[in-house]
C-alpha positions as CSV (number, residue, x, y, z in Angstrom):
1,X,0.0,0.0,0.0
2,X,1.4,3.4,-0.7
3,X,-0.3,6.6,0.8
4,X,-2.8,7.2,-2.0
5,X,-4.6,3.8,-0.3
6,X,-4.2,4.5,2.7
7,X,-5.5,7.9,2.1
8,X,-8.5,6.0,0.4
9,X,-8.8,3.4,3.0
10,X,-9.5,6.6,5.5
11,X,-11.8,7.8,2.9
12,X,-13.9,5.1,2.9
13,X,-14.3,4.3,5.6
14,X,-14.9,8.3,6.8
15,X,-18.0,7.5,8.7
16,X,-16.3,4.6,11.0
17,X,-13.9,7.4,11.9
18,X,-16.3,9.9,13.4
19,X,-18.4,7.0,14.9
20,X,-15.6,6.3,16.7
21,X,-14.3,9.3,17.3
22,X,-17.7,10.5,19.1
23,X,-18.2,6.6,20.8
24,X,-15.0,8.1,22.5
25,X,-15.9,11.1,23.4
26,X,-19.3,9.8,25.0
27,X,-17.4,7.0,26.9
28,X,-14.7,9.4,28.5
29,X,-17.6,11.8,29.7
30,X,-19.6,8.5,31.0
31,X,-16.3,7.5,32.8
32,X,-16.1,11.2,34.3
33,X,-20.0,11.2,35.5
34,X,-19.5,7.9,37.6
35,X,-15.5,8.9,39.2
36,X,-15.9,11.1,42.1
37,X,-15.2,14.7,42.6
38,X,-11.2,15.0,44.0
39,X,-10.2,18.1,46.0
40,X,-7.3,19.1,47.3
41,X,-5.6,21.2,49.7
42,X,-1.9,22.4,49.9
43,X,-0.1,23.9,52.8
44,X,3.6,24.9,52.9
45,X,6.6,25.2,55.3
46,X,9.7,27.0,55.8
47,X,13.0,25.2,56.9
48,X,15.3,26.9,59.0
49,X,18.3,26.8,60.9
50,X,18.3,27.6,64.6
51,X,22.1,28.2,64.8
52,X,24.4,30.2,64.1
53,X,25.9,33.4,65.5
54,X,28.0,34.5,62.5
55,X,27.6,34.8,58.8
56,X,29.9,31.9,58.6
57,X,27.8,29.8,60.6
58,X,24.7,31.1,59.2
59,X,25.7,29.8,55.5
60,X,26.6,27.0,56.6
61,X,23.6,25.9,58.4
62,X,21.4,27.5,55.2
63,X,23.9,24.3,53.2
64,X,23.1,22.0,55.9
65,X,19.6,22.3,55.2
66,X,19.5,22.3,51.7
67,X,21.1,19.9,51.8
68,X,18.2,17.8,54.0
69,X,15.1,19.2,52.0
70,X,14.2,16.2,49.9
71,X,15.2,13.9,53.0
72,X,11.9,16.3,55.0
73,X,10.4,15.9,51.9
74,X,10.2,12.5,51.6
75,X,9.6,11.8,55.5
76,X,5.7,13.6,55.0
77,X,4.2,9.8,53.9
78,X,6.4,7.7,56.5
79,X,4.3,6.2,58.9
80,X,6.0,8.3,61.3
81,X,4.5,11.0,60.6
82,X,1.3,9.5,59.2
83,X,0.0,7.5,62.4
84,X,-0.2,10.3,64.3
85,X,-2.8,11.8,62.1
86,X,-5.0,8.9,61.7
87,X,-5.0,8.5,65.3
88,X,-5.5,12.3,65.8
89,X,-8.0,12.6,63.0
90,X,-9.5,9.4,64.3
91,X,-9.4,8.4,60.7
92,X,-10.5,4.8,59.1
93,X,-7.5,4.2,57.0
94,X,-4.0,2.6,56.3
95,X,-0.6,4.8,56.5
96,X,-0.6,3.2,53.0
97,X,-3.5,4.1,51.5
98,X,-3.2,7.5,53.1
99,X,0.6,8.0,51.9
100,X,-1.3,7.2,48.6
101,X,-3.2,11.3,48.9
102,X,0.1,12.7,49.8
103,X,2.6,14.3,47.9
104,X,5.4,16.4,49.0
105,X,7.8,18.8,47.1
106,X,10.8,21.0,47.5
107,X,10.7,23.8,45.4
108,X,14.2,24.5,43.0
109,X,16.6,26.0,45.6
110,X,14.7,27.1,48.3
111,X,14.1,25.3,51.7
112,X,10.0,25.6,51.1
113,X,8.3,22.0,51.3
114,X,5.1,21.8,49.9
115,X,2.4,19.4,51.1
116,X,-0.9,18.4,49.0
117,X,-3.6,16.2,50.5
118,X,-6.2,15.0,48.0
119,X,-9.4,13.8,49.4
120,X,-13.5,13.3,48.4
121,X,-14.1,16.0,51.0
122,X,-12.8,19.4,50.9
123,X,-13.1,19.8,54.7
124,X,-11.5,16.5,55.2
125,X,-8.3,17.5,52.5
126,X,-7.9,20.6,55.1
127,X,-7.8,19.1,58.0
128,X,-5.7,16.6,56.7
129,X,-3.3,18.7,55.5
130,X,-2.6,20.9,58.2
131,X,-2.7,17.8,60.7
132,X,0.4,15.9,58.5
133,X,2.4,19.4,58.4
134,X,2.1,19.7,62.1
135,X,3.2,16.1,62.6
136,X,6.0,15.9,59.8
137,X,7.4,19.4,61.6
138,X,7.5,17.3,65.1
139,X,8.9,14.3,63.5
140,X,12.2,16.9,61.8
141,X,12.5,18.6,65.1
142,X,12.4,15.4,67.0
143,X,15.5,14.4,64.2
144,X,17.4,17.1,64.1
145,X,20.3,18.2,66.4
146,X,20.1,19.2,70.0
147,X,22.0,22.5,71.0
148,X,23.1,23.0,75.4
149,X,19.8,23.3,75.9
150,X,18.3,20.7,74.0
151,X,16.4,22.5,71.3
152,X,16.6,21.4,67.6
153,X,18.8,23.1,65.5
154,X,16.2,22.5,62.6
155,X,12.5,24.1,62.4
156,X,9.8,23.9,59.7
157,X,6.9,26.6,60.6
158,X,4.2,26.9,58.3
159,X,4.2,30.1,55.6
160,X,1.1,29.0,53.8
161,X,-2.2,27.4,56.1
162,X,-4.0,24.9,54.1
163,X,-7.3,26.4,52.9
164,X,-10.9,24.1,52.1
165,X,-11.0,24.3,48.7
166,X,-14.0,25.1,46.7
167,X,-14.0,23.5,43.4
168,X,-12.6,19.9,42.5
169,X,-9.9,19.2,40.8
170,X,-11.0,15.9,39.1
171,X,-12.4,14.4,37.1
172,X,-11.5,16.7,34.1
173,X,-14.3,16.0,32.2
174,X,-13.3,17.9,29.3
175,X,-9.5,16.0,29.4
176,X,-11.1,12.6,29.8
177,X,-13.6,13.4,26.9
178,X,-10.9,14.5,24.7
179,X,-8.5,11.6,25.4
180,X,-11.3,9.3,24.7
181,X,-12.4,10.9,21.8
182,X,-8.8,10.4,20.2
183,X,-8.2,7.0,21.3
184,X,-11.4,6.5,19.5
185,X,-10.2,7.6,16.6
186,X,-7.3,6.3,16.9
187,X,-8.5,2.9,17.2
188,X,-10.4,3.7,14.1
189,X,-7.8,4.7,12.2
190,X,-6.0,1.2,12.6
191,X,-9.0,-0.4,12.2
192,X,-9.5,1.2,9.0
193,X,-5.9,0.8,7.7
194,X,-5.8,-3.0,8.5
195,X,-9.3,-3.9,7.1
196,X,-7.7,-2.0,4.0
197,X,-4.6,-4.6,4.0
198,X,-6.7,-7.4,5.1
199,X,-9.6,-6.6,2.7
200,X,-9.0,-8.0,-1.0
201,X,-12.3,-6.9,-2.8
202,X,-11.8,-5.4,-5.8
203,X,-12.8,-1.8,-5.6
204,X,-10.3,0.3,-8.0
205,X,-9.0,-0.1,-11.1
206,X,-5.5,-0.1,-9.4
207,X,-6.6,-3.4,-7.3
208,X,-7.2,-5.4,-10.9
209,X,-3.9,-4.0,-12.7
210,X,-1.8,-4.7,-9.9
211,X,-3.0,-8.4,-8.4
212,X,-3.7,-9.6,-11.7
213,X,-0.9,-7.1,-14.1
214,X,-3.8,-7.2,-17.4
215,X,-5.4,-4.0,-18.4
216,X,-8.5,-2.5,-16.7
217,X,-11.1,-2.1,-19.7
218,X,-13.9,-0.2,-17.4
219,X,-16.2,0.0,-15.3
220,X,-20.1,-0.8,-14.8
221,X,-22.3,1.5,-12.8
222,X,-24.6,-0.3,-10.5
223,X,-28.2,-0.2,-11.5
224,X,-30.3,1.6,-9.6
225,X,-33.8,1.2,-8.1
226,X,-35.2,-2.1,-6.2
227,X,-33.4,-5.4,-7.9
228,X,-35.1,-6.7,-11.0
229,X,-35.4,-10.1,-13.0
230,X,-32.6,-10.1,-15.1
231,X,-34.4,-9.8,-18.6
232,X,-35.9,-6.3,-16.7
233,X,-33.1,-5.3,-15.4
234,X,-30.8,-5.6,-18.8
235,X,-33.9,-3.8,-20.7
236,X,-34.6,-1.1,-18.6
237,X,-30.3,-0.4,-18.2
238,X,-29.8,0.1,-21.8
239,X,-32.9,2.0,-22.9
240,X,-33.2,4.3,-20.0
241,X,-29.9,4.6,-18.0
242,X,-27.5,6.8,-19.8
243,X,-24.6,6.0,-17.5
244,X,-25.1,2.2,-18.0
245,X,-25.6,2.1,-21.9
246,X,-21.9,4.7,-21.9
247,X,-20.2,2.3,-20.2
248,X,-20.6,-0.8,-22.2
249,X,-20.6,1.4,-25.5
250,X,-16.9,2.5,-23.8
251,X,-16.2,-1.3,-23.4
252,X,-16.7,-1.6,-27.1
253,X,-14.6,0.6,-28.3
254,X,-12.2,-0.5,-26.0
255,X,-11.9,-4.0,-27.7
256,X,-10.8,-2.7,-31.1
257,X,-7.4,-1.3,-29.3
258,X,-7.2,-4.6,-27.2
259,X,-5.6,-6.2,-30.3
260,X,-4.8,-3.7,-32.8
261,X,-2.4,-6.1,-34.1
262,X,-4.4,-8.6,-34.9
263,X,-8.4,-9.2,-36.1
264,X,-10.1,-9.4,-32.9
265,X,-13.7,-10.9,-33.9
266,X,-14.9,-13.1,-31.1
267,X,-14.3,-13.0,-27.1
268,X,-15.2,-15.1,-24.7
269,X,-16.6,-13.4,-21.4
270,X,-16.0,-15.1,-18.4
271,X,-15.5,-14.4,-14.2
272,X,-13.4,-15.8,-11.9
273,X,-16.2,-17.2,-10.0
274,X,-20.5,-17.4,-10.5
275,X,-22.7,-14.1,-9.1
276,X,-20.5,-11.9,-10.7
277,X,-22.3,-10.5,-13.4
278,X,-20.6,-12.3,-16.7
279,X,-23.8,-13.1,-18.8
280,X,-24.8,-9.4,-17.6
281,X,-22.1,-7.6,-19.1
282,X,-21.6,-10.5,-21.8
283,X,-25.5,-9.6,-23.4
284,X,-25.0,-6.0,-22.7
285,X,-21.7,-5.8,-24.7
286,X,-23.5,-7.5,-27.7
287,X,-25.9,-4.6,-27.6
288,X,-23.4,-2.3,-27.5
289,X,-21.1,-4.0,-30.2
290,X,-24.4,-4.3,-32.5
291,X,-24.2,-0.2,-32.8
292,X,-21.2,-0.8,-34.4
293,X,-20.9,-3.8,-36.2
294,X,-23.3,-4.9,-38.7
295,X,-23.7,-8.9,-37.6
296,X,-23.0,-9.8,-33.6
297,X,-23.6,-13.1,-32.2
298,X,-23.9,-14.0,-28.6
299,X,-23.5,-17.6,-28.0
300,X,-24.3,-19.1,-24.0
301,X,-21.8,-21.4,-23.8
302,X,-22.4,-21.7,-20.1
303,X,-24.1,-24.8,-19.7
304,X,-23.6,-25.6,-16.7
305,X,-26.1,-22.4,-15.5
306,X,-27.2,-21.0,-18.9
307,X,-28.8,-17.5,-18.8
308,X,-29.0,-16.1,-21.8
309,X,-32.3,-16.9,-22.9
310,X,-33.6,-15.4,-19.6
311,X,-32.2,-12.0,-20.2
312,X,-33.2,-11.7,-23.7
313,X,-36.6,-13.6,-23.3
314,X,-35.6,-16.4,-26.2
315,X,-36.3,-20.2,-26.6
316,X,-33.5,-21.5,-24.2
317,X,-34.9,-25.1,-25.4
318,X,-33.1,-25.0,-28.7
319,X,-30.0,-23.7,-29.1
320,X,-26.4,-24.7,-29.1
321,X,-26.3,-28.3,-27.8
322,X,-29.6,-28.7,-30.4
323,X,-26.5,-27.7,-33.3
324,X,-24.0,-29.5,-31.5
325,X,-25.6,-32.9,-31.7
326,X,-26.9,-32.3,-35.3
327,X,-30.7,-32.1,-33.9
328,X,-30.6,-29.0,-35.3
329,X,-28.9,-27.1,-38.2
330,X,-26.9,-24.1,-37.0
331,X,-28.8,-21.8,-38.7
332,X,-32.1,-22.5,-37.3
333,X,-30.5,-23.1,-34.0
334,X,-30.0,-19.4,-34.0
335,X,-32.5,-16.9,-33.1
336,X,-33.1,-13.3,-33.6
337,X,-32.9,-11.1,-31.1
338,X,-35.8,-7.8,-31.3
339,X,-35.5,-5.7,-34.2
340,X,-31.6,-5.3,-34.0
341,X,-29.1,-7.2,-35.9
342,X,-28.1,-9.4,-33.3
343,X,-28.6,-12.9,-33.3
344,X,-28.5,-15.5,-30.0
345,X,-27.4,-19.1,-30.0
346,X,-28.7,-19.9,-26.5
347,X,-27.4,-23.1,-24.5
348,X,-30.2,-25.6,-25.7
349,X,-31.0,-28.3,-23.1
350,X,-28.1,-29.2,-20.7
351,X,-26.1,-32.0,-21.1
352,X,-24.9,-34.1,-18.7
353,X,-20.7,-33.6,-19.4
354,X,-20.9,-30.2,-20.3
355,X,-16.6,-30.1,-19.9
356,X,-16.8,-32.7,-23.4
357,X,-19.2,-30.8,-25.3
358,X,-17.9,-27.3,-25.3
359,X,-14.6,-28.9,-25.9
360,X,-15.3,-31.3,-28.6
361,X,-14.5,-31.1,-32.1
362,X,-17.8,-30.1,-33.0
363,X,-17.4,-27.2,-31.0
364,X,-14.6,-26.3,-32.6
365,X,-16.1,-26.1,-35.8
366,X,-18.9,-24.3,-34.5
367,X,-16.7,-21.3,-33.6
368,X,-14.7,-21.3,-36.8
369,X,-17.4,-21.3,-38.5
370,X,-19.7,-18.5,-37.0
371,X,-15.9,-16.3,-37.1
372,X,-16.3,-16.4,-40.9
373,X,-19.9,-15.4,-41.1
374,X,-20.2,-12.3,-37.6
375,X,-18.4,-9.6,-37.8
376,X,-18.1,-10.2,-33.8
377,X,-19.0,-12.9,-31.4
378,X,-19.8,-13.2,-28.1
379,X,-19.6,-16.4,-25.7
380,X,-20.5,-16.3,-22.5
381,X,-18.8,-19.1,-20.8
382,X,-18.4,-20.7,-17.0
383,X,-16.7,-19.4,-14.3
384,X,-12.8,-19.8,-14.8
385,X,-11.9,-21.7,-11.0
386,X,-14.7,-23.8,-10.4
387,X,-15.1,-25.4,-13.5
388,X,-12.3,-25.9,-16.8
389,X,-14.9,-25.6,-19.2
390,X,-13.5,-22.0,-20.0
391,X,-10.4,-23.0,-20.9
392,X,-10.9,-24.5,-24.3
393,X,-13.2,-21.9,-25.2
394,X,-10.8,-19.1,-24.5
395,X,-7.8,-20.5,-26.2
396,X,-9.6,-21.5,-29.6
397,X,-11.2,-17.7,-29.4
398,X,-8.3,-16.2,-29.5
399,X,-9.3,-14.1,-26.5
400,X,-11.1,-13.6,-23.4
401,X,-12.3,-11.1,-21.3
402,X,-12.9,-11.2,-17.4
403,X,-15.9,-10.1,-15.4
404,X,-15.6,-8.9,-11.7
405,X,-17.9,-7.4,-9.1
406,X,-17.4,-4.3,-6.9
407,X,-16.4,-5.7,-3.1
408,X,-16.9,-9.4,-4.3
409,X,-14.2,-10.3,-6.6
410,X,-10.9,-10.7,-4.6
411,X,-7.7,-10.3,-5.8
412,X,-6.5,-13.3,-5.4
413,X,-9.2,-15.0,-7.5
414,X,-8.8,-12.8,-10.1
415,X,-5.3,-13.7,-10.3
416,X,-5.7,-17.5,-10.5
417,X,-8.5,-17.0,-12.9
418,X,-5.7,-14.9,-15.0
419,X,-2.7,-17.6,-14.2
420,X,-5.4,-20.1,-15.0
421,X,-6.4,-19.0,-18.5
422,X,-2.4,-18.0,-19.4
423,X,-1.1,-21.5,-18.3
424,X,-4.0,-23.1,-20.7
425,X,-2.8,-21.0,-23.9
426,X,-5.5,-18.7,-23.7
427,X,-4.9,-14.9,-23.8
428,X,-6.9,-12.7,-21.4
429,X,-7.3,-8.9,-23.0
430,X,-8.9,-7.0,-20.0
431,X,-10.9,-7.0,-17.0
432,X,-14.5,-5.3,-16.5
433,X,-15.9,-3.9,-12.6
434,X,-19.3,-3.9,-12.6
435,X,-21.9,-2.8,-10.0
436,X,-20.0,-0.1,-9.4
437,X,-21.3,2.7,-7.1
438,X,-21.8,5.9,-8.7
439,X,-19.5,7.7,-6.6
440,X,-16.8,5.3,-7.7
441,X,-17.9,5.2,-11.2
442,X,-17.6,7.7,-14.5
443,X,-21.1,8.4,-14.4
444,X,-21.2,11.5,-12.8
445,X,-21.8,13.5,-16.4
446,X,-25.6,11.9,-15.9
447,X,-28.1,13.4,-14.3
448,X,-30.4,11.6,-11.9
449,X,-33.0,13.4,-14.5
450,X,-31.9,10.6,-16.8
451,X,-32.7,7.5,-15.2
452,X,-36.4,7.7,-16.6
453,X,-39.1,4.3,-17.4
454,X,-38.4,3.4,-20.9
455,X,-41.4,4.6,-22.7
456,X,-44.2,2.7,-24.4
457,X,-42.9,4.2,-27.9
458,X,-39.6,2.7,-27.0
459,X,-40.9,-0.5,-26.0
460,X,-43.0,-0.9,-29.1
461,X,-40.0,0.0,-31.5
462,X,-37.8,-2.4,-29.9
463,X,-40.3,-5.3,-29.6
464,X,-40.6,-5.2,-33.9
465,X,-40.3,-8.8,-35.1
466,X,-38.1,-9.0,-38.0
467,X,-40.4,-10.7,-40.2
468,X,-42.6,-7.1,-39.8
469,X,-39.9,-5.3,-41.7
470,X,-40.1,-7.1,-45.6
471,X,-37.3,-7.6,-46.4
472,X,-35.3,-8.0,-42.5
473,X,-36.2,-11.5,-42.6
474,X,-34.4,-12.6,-45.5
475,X,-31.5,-10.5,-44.7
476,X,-30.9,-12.2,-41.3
477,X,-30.8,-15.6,-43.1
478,X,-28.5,-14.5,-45.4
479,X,-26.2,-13.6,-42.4
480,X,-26.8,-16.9,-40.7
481,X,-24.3,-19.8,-41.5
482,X,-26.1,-22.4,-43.6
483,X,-24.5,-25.6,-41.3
484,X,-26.3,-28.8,-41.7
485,X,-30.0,-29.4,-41.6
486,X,-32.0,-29.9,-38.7
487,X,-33.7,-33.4,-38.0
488,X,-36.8,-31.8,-37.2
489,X,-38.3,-29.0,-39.8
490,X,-39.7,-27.1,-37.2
491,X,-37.6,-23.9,-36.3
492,X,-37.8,-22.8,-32.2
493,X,-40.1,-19.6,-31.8
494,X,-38.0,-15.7,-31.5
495,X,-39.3,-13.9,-29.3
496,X,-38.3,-10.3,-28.7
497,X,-36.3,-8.8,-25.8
498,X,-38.9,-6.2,-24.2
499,X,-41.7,-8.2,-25.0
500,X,-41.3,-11.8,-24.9
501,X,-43.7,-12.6,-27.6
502,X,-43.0,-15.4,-30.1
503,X,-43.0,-14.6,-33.3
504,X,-43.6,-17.2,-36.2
505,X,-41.1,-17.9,-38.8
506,X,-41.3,-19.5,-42.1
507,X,-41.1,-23.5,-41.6
């Protein structure tokens, strides 16, 4: 990860930051309410030296008790001078715990000791602190030398009287709220930055490049609006989304630099593994391809879960196993899809080894020959990992194109499904995110305005049968491939995308 992800990992996840960050906040001023108030009181003493006559003397008793400050100081939480107050104070406590609410200091070259008490009552801090000065200044003079007449040479006598304080000093509600407000966020922050490392959905067209190193072809706004069947939802994308219908038109044009070398005619579309939209994009890339190339043929190859005659509301009953196993000629295995000049060779009925069929001979010949007679095809194929039917499909196409979801497809999928399809001779020219949020996608040129019913007008011109038009019937059998003739004479019904209707054709 460099900074731009962890930037975007941050981004993201903005909303778990601020959570967190006022969680925090709320628990530090929680943890304040239920703490109790603290006061405290502080008192102070002077040390001094008893003798000395001269200056000579003088100084050197001021040295002498320099010298012995931190010693004074340190004798204010001895039990010494502690169990005298409890017993004077009558107080029910330890010389521990109560050494605990003491602190003593001696301030930077001076012979000032100061004494602070903390306690839950302000009264009780007073008294406490005047009670452990008076006994820690018995307890010094008790220690320190004796002149002729047996007074200490050393006295401490109080400069500064302990007053009851009014306010307490703790909790600090605002310091606890703070502190717990950045730990929050804090937390959040690592949270966020692991579940970035940790997390290997694809969500940027720098996760595909980089786990799986083959171009990034686009990406596939997600449909808006409650989820539809997927005949609906296809419709209703590329008649009245704007975004949606861009997107796959960009897909389009981007095939015709994927192999400017050579004569790309036919890809195979394909995921790494099922739910992640590959007969979606695969049906929505033949519409787009049909707006700019005269013949386009989409061929579900899939048939292990064939969904191509759901989405464009065909006869799935007849179809490529029918022309496979010579039930059916080629050319009236293949159905007409709406008023467009695209034609469908949907799955037929499944067999039971689909791996044999789509890698037969006979399927090889099937895909020569519908190369010489489409100016593009389409297969949609199985998944890549679970199953190898893919694999012979890609190689004899020449090239293949994979399909991944926004926060489904890992990176490490993709990447097998890419060392996969390279290790069995096929070539892989690009990968497709789809379902894309609109913040994350290039739709933003499209107004909500846009995303509009497809109008009755709209639905009547595209549901048009062929046979309507003259002449458009005869032309699409001219396109066909003759192939061999079907052991039945019937022909399956068409039926159009938006509609569903069959429409009769010649027998």
């Amino acid at each position: 990860m460099d900074l731009k992800d962890y930037l975007t990992a941050l981004r993201d996840r903005w909303y778990l930051l601020v959570a967190a960050t006022l969680v925090g906040a709320v628990a530090g001023v929680a943890y304040a309410a239920v703490q109790p108030d603290q006061y405290e009181a502080t008192t102070s003493a002077y040390v001094s030296s008893q003798r000395g006559d001269t200056v000579s003397e003088l100084v050197q008793g001021s040295q002498y008790t320099q010298s012995l400050m931190q010693s004074y100081a340190n004798l204010a939480t001895t039990p010494a001078v502690l169990q005298p107050v409890i017993e004077e104070l009558r107080l029910d406590t330890t010389v521990d715990d109560l050494a605990k609410r003491i602190s003593a200091e001696v301030e930077l070259n001076t012979v000032i000791v100061t004494l602070t008490v903390v306690s839950e009552d302000p009264a009780d801090a007073q008294k406490t602190a005047t009670a452990v000065m008076d006994s820690l200044a018995d307890v010094v003079s008790g220690l320190s030398p004796k002149d002729a007449d047996a007074n200490p040479s050393i006295a401490l006598t109080t400069v500064t009287p302990p007053s009851e304080p009014e306010f307490p000093f703790a909790p600090n509600t605002r310091l606890i709220a703070v502190t717990g407000a950045m730990l929050g966020l804090v937390l959040a922050v690592v949270y966020a930055i692991l579940k970035q490392l940790l997390d290997t959905r694809i969500r940027t067209e720098d996760d595909a490049e980089r786990s799986a190193q083959i171009p990034f072809l686009g990406r596939v706004p997600r449909p808006g609006g409650k989820r539809k069947s997927l005949r609906t939802s296809i419709s209703a994308q590329w008649e009245a989304s704007g975004s949606t219908r861009e997107a796959y038109r960009r897909l389009a044009a981007s095939l015709d630099f994927a192999d400017i070398d050579g004569d790309l005619r036919m890809v195979v579309v394909s995921s790494a593994f099922a739910g992640e939209g590959k007969t979606t994009t695969a049906v929505n890339l033949t519409l787009a391809l049909a707006e700019r190339r005269p013949r386009v043929l989409l061929i579900d190859a899939d048939l292990r879960r064939p969904r191509v005659a759901e989405a464009c509301g065909l006869d799935g009953s007849v179809g490529l196993t029918t022309a496979l196993t010579h039930q059916a000629s080629l050319a009236d295995s293949i159905q007409t899809w709406g008023s467009r000049n695209i034609d469908v060779l949907t799955s037929g009925l499944r067999p039971p080894n689909p791996t044999e069929v789509v890698s037969s001979a006979a399927m090889q010949d099937l895909l020569r020959e519908v190369r010489e007679h489409y100016d593009f095809v389409v297969v949609d194929s199985a998944p890549v990992l679970p199953v190898s039917d893919t694999l012979t499909l890609a190689r004899a196409s020449g090239a293949s194109l994979l399909v991944g979801r926004y926060k489904v497809t890992r990176r490490q999928s993709l990447r097998r499904a890419v060392d996969t399809l390279s290790s069995a001779g096929a070539r892989v020219i690009g990968f497709v995110l789809n379902a894309v949020p609109p913040e994350h996608s290039s739709s933003s040129y499209y107004e909500e305005s846009e995303l509009v019913e497809v109008s009755p007008a709209v639905e009547s011109e595209a549901g048009k049968a062929p046979a309507e038009k003259g002449s458009n019937s005869s032309e699409t059998d001219q396109r066909r491939p003759q192939g061999t003739q079907a052991r039945s004479s019937k022909k399956p019904a068409r039926t159009t995308p938006q509609t569903g209707k069959a429409k009769n054709s010649a027998r």
